[in-house]
C-alpha positions in Angstrom: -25.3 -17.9 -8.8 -22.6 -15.5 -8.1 -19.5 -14.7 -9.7 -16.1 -16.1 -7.5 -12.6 -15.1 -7.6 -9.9 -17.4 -7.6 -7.0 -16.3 -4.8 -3.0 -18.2 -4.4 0.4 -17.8 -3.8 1.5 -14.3 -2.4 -1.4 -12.3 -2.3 -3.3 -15.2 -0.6 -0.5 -16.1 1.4 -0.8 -12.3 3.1 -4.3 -11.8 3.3 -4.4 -15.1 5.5 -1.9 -13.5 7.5 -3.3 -9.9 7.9 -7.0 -11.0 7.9 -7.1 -14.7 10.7 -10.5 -15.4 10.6 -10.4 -14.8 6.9 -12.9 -11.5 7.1 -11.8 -9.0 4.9 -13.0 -6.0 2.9 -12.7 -5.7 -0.9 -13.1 -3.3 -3.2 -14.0 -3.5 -6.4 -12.9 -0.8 -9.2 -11.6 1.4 -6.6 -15.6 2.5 -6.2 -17.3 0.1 -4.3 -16.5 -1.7 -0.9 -18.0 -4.9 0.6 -17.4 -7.0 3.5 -16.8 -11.0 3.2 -14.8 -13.8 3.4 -12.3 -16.0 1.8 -13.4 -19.2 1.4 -11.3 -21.9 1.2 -10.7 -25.0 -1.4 -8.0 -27.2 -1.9 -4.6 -24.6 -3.2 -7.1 -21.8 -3.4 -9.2 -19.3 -1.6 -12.9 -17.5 -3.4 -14.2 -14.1 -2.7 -18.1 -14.9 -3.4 -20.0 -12.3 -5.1 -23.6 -13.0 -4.9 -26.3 -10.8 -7.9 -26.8 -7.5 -5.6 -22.9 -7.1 -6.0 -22.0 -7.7 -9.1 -25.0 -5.5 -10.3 -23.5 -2.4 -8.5 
C-alpha cells in the first residue's frame, strides 16, 4: 500500500481549476517529479504514492 496525501480548501480549489482532468505533476522535496492524479473523496482530494515513489 502506498502513502496518500490529503488535499482541501484553496490549494485544492486551484489545482481543480488549473489542472481539469485532474492530471498534474508533483514534486516532492524540490528533487523528484512525478506524474498523477487527484483522486477524489467526499471534501477531499489524494495524490497516491505507490512503493517505487516513496522509496526514491
Amino acid at each position: 500500500m502506498g502513502i496518500t496525501h490529503p488535499y482541501s480548501g484553496k490549494c485544492l480549489s486551484t489545482l481543480v481549476e488549473l489542472a481539469k482532468d485532474k492530471r498534474v505533476v508533483c514534486t516532492l522535496n524540490r528533487d523528484f517529479s512525478f506524474h498523477c492524479a487527484m483522486l477524489p473523496k467526499g471534501t477531499f482530494h489524494y495524490i497516491l504514492l505507490n512503493r517505487a515513489i516513496c522509496k526514491n
